[in-house]
C-alpha positions as CSV (number, residue, x, y, z in Angstrom):
1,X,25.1,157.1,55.8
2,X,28.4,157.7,57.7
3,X,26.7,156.9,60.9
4,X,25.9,153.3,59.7
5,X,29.2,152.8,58.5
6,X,30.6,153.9,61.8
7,X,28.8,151.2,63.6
8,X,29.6,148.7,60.8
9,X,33.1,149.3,61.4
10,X,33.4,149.4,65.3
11,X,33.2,145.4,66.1
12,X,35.5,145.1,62.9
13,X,37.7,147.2,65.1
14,X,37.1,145.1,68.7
15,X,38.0,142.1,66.7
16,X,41.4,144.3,65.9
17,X,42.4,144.8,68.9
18,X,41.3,141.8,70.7
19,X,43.4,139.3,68.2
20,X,47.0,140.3,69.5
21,X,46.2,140.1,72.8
22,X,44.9,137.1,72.4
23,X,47.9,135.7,69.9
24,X,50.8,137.4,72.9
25,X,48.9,135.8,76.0
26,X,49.5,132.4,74.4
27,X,52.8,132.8,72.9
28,X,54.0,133.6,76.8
29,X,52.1,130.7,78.1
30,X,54.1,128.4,75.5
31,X,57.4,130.4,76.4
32,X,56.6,129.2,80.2
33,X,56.1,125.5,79.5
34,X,59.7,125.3,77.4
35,X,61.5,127.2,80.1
36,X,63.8,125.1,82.0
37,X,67.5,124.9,83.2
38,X,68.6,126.7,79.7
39,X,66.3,129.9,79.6
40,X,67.7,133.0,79.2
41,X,65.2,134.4,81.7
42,X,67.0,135.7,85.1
43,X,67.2,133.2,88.1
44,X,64.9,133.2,90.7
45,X,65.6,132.3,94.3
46,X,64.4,128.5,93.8
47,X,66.5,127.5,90.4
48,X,69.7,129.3,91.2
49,X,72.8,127.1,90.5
50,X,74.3,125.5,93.4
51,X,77.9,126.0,93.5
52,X,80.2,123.1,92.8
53,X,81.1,121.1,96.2
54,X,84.8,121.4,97.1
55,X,86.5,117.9,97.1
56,X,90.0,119.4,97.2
57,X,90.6,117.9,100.7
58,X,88.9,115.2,100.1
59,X,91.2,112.0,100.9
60,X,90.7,109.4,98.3
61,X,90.4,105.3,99.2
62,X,91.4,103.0,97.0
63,X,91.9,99.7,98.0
64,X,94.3,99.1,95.1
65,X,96.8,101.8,96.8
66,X,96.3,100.4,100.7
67,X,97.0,96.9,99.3
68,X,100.5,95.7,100.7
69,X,100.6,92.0,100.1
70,X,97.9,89.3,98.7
71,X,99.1,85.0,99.0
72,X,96.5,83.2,97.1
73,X,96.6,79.4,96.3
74,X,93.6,77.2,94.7
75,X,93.3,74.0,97.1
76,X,90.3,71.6,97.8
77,X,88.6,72.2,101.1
78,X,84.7,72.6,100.5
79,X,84.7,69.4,98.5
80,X,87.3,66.3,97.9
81,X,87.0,66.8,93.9
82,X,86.2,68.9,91.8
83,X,86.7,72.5,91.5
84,X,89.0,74.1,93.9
85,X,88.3,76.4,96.5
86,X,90.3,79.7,96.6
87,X,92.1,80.7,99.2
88,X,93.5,84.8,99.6
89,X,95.1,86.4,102.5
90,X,95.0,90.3,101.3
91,X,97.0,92.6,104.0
92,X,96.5,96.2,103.7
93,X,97.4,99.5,105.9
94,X,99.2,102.2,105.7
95,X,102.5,99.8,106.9
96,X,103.4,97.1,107.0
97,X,104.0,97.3,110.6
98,X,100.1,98.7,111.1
99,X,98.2,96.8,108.3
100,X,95.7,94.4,109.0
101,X,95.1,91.1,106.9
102,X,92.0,89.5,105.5
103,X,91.6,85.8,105.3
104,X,88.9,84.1,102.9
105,X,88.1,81.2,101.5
106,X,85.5,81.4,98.3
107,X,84.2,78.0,96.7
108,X,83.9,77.5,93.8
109,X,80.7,78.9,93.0
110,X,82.3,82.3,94.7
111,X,80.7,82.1,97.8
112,X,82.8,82.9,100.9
113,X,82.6,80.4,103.2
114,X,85.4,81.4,106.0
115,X,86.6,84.9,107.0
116,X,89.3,85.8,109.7
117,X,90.8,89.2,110.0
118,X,94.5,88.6,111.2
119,X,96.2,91.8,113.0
120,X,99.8,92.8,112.1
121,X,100.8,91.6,116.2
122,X,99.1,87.7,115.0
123,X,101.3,88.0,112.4
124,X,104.4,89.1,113.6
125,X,104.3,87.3,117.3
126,X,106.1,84.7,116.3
127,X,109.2,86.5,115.6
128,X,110.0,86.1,119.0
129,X,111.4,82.5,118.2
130,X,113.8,83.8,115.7
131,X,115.6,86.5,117.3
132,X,118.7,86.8,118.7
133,X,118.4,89.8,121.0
134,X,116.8,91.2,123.3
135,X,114.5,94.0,120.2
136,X,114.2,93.5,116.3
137,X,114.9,96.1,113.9
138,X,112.0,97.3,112.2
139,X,113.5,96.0,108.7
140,X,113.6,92.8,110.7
141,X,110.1,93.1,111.9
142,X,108.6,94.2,108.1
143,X,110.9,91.3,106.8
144,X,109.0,88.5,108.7
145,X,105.8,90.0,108.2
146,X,105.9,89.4,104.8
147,X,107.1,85.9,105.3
148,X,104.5,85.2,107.3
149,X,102.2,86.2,104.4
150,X,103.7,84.5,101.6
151,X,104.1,81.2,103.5
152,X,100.8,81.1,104.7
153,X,99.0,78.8,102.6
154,X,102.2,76.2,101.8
155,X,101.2,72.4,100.9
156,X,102.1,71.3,104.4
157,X,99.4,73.0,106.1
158,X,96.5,71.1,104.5
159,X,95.8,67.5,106.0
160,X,93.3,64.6,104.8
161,X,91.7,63.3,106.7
162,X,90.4,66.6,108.4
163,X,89.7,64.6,111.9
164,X,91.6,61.3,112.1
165,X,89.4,58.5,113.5
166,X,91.4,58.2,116.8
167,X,91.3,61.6,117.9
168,X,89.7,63.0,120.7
169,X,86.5,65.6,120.3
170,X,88.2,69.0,122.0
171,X,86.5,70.9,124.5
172,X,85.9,74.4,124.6
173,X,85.9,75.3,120.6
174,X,83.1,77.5,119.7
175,X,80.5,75.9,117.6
176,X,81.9,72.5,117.6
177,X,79.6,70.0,118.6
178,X,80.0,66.5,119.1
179,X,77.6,65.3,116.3
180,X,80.2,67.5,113.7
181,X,83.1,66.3,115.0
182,X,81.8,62.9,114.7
183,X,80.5,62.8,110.8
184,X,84.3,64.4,110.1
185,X,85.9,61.6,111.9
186,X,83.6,59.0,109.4
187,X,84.7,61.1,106.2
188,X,88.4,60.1,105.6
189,X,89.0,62.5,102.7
190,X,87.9,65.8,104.9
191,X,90.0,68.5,104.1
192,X,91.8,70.2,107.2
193,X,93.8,73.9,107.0
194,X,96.1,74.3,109.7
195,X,97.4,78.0,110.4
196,X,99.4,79.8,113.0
197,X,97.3,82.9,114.8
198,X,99.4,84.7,117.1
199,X,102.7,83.5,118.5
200,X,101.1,79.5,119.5
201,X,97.8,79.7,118.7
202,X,97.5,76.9,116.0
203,X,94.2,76.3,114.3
204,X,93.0,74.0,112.3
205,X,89.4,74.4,110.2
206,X,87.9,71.4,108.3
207,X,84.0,71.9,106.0
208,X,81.1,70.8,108.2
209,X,78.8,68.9,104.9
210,X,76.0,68.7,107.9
211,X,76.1,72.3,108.8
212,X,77.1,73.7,105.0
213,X,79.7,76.1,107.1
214,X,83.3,76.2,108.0
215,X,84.0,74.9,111.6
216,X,87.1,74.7,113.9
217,X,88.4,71.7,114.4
218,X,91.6,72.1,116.4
């Protein structure tokens, strides 16, 4: 009688032992598929934290802090009427004397459609008419500068027509051609921009409606 119980009991008893195992294998399995860069578990090789880069001599640009000067003015040049183009000169360095300025013109759907980078020597050559010695001052120097900035887009400078009927085509302009010279000389409200590069380079720049660009015209 004990015998058959005994071999009652022993697969009762298997089926015991085998259930925790069982129950422990999958509770670690779940454990592993939670795990992630909050376990508690120690790190391994592969997920150790990186340490946090060092950006203490790390120079910061702003363009905010290297801007010295803007002249901006709203004048027709793309188109007769209508909406105004804009016009911006932004000079920025870490100087006045050694800055460098940036010329656009943006339409008025805020596409730029002429860009010149003016150095600080095209701005300041012209000082050389003014003086009355031999060497400026560099107060004197940093003085005109910003003159030269501030006056560059005055109401003088722009000229309709762009090409007067008269004149003669130029030579030796790049990317003039004599069929864009000629449709500006037939459009008598063509807005011209006359500016001073240097200490005598003068240049004047008109809209080309055949080639959809800004062209030199002088």
């Amino acid at each position: 009688m004990r015998t058959t119980r005994l071999f009652l009991l022993l697969p009762l008893l298997a089926a015991c032992n085998s259930t925790p195992s069982a129950v422990n294998e999958g509770s670690v399995s779940q454990m592993d598929d939670r795990q992630g860069p909050d376990s508690t578990t120690a790190p391994t090789a592969t997920n150790s934290a990186l340490p946090a880069p060092d950006t203490a001599h790390t120079k910061a640009v702003s363009a905010v802090r290297d801007t010295l000067r803007v002249s901006r003015i709203a004048h027709n040049f793309s188109r007769p009427k209508g909406p105004a183009d804009k016009f911006q000169l932004i000079f920025r360095g870490p100087s006045i004397l050694e800055g460098t300025g940036e010329f656009t013109i943006t339409d008025p759907e805020g596409q730029v459609i002429f860009r010149e980078m003016l150095t600080e020597p095209d701005l300041e050559a012209a000082l050389v008419y003014e003086m009355k010695g031999p060497t400026a001052t560099r107060a004197e120097r940093e003085t005109f500068v910003l003159r030269r900035i501030d006056r560059f887009f005055l109401p003088a400078q722009f000229h309709t027509p762009a090409v007067a009927a008269k004149a003669t085509f130029p030579g030796g302009i790049e990317n003039l051609d004599r069929a864009t010279w000629n449709d500006l000389q037939k459009r008598p409200d063509a807005i011209g921009f006359e500016y001073l590069k240097g200490k005598e380079d003068r240049r004047q720049i008109a809209w080309s409606p055949i080639k959809k660009q800004s062209v030199r015209v002088r």
